[in-house]
N, C-alpha and C positions, 0 to 999 in steps of 0.2 A: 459719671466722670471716669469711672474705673474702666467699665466698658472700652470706652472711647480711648484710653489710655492703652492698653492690650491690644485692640484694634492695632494700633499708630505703631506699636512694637512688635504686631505679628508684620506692619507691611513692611517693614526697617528690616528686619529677614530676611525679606522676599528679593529675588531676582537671580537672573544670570548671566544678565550682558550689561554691563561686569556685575558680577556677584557684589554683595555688600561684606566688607573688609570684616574677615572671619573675628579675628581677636577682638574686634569693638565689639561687634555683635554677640559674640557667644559671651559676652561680659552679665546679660541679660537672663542665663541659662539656672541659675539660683532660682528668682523671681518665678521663670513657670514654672521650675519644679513644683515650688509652692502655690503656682494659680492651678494648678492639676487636680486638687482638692477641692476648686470652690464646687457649689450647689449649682453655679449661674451655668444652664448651658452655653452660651453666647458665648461667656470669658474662657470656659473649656474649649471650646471652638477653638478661638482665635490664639488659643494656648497649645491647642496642638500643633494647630499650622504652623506657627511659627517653629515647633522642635521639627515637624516635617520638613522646612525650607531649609534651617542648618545641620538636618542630615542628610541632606541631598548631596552629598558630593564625596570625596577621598574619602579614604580609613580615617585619618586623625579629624577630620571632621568629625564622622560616626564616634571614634572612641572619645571627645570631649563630651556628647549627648549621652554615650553611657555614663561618663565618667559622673556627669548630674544627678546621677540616680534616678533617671526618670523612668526606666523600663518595665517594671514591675506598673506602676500606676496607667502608661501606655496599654499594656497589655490589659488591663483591668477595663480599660475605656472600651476594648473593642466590642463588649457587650453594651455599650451603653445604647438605653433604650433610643435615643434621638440620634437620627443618620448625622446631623452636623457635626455631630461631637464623634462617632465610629468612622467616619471616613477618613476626617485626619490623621484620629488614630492611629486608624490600619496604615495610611499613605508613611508615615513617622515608623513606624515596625517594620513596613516594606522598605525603607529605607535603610533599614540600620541593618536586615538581614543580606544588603546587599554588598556586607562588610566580610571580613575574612573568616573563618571559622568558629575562631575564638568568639566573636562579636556577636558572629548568628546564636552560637550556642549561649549566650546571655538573657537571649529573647526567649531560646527554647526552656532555659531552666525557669521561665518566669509563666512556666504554663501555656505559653500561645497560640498552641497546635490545636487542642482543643478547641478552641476561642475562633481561629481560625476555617475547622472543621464545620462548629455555626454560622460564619459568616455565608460560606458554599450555596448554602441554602436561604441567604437571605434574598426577601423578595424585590432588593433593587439589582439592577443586570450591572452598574456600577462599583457594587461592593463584591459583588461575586467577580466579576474582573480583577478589583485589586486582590481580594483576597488570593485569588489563584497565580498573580505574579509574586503576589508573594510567596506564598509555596514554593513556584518554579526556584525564586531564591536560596531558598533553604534547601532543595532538590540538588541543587548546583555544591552544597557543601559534602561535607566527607560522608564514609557509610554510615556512621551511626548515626546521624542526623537524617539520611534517607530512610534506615529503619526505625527511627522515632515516627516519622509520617507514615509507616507502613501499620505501625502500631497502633497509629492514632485511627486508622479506617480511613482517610482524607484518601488513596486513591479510587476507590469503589467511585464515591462520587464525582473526584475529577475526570475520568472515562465513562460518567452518562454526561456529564459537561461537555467533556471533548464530541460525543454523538450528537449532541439534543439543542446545546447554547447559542447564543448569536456568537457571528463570527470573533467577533472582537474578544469575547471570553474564550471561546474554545482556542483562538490562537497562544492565550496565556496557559492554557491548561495544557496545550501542545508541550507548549517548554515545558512545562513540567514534568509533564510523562520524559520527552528527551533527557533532560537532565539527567535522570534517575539512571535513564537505562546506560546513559558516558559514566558514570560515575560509582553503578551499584554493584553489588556482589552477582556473583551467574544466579543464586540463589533468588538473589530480588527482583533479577530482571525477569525468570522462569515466572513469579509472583504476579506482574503487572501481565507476563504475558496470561499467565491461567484469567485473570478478569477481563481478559478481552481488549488488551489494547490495540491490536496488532489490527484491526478493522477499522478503527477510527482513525488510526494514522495514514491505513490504505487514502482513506477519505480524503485528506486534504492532500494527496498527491496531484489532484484537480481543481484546486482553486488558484485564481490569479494572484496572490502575495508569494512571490519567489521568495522572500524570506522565510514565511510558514512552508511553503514543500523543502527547503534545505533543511528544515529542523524535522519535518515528517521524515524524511529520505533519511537523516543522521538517527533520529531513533529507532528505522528498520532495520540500515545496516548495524546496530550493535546489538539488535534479535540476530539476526544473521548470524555476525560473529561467536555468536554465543553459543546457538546451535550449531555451526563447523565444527566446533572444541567438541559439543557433547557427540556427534555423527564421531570424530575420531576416536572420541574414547571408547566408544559402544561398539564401535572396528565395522561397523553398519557401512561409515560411510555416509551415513543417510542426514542429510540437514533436518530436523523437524520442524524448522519453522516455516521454509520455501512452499513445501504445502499449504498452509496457514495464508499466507499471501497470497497464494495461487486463489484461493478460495475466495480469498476477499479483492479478489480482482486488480489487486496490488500489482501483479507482473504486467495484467495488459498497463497499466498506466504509467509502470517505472516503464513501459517500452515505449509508451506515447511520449515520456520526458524527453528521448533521446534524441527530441529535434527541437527542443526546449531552445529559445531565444538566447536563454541564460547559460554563461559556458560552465559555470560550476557544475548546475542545477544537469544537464546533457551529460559532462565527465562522469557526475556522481552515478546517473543512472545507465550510463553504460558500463561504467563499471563493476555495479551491482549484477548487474547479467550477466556480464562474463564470468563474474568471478562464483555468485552464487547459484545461477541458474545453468548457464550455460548452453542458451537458447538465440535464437535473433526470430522474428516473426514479422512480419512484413505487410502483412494482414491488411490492407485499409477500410474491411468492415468494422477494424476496431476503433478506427481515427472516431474521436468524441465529437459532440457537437458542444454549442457552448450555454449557460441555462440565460433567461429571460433575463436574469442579474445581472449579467455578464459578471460575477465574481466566480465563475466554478465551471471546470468542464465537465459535461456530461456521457457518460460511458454505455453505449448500448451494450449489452450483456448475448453475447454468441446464443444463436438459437441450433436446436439440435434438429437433425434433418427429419422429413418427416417419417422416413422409413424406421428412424434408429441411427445409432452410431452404429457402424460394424466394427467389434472386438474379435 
């Protein structure tokens, strides 16, 4: 009966077209407080979900699901041994971090990073996807919450994610490298560059979600930006990261963007040349071909003559 009762209350929560009338609803936010504690996974389940669905939306949403006191027991949940009960969970954390500062930091003070950090590595591609938007969320808040995550070791892993995951993960863990790099100190950005992100973002300069290359293309130019500042102050002149890119075949593909369908996606990347290279190549042994997926283009790599270059 109880079951079946929590059930009927997690589905009174649910929706979005129209949502179900906040103030009835959140009337019910005591009760799971206290269902968070049973033994039943099932009732845990259906107890999450339902704090998931009423923090799906505004701040004053989010802040009536802190204000329950559920975040601490949330966070506790995202180790639990049974996916039913850690998916909500995390979906319910990922929600509430995608609240203003103050809110994120709620989740953070209740140990979640860590919690988080295990999930990376768990062996459903599901959990490691939420987990990593959730990150992105927390990525998206001020610095000292980006160097809590730096602290915590969570990027090391998100950049073999970003190389190694299926698409649908490494797109989350895309935003979250971006995030960091709009948001972080030149210190943290220097950090994510020293473990290699600058390759893996090359990477999805060639896949077909124009939303993922806008968020790849945005977290190259604030490497960029970054190294300009440092080329000026070292009186060099010299960008350090443009080589970097150059390397990772980054420049041939920001030039393949520049005839991009997408007029952002074409702006962004010619303005990246002008501005940080200061090149045009015309090349059409670079044009890509497209892979068997068609989700990605494919870039053949310039072969060297067979004499030698002449220097």
């Amino acid at each position: 009966m109880t079951r079946n009762a929590v059930w009927a209350l997690s589905n009174l929560c649910r929706g979005k077209n129209p949502p179900p009338e906040f103030a009835k609803v959140s009337s019910c936010l005591p009760v799971l407080s206290r269902l968070l504690f049973s033994s039943d996974s099932d009732l845990l389940a259906d107890a999450c979900w339902a704090l998931s669905y009423l923090s799906d939306g505004p701040n004053e949403k989010i802040q009536a699901v802190i204000d329950s006191g559920v975040c601490r027991r949330l966070v506790e949940l995202l180790m639990h041994n049974d996916y039913k009960v850690a998916s909500p969970a995390l979906r319910a954390v990922g929600n509430i971090v995608t609240g203003d500062d103050i809110q994120t930091q709620v989740i953070l003070n209740c140990s979640a990073l860590p919690c988080l950090l295990h999930l990376l590595s768990s062996p459903k591609e599901s959990i490691r996807k939420e987990a990593c938007w959730t990150i992105s969320n927390i990525t998206a808040g001020n610095r000292a919450q980006i160097q809590a995550v730096i602290d915590t070791n969570i990027f090391p892993v998100l950049i073999e994610i970003l190389q190694k995951a299926e698409f649908r993960t490494r797109k989350e863990a895309a935003w979250a490298i971006t995030n960091a790099t709009s948001g972080g100190t030149p210190e943290q950005i220097r950090y994510l560059v020293s473990l290699g992100c600058i390759k893996p973002l090359c990477d999805l300069l060639t896949v077909m979600d124009s939303k993922i290359v806008q968020v790849a293309l945005n977290g190259l130019e604030n490497i960029l930006r970054l190294g300009e500042q440092e080329g000026k102050r070292s009186g060099s002149g010299v960008n350090p990261y443009c080589g970097l890119i150059e390397e990772a075949y980054g420049l041939d593909k920001i030039e393949f963007l520049q005839s991009h369908e997408n007029q952002e996606i074409y702006q962004k990347a010619f303005d990246l040349i002008e501005h940080y290279f200061g090149v045009e190549d015309d090349d059409s042994s670079l044009a890509p071909q497209v892979d068997e997926t068609q989700q990605q283009f494919i870039f053949q790599q310039p072969e060297a003559p067979m004499e030698g270059f002449q220097l």
